[in-house]
C-alpha positions in Angstrom: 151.3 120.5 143.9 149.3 123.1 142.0 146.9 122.0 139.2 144.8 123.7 136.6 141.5 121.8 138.4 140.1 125.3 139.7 136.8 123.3 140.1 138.2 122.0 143.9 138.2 124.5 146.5 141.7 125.0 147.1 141.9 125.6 143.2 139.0 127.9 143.2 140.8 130.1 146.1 143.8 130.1 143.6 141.8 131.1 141.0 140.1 133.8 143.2 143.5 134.8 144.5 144.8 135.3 140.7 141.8 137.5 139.7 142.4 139.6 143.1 145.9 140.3 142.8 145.5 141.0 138.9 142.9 143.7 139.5 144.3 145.3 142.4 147.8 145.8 140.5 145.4 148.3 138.1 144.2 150.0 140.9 140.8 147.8 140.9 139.3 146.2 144.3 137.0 143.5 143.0 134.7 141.3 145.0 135.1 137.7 144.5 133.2 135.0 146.2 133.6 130.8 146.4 130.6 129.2 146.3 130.3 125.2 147.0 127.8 123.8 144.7 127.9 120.3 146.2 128.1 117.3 144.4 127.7 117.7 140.4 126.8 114.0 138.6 128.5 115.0 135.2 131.8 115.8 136.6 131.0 112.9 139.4 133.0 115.6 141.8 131.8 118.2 143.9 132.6 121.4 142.9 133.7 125.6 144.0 132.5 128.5 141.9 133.9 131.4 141.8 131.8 134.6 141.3 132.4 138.3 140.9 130.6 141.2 141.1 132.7 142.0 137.6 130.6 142.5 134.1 132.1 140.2 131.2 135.3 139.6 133.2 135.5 143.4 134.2 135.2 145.7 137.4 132.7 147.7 137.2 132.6 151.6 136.5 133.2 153.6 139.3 132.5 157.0 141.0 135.2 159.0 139.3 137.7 159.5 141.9 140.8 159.6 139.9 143.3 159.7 143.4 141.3 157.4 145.6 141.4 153.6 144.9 138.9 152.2 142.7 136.1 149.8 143.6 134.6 147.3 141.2 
C-alpha cells in the first residue's frame, strides 16, 4: 500500500522515481540520490533523503544541444 511517508526508504525511492520520470518526459536527465540519515529523535524514525543535483527544484542549464538529450 503506497503512502505519502516519503521519509522511509521505499517512499523516498518513490519519491525519487516520480522526480525521474517527470524530468525525463521534458527531455531532462536529472541525478537523484537516497541518502539514509539514520535514526532522527524528533521524528523518533529513521529516515531517506532524497537529493538532486537540481537548483530550486530545477535541472540545471545545459550545453545547448538542442537534438541531443539534455543533462541536468
Amino acid at each position: 500500500m503506497a503512502t505519502n511517508d516519503f521519509c522511509t526508504r521505499e517512499g523516498a525511492l518513490r519519491l525519487k522515481e516520480r522526480i525521474e520520470a517527470y524530468w525525463k518526459e521534458r527531455g531532462y536527465d536529472v541525478n537523484i540520490e537516497l541518502t539514509e540519515a539514520g535514526f532522527m529523535p524528533a521524528m523518533r524514525s529513521a529516515r531517506t533523503d532524497v537529493r538532486s543535483n537540481m537548483v530550486n527544484g530545477m535541472p540545471r542549464p545545459a550545453n545547448d544541444r538542442s537534438s541531443e538529450r539534455r543533462s541536468a
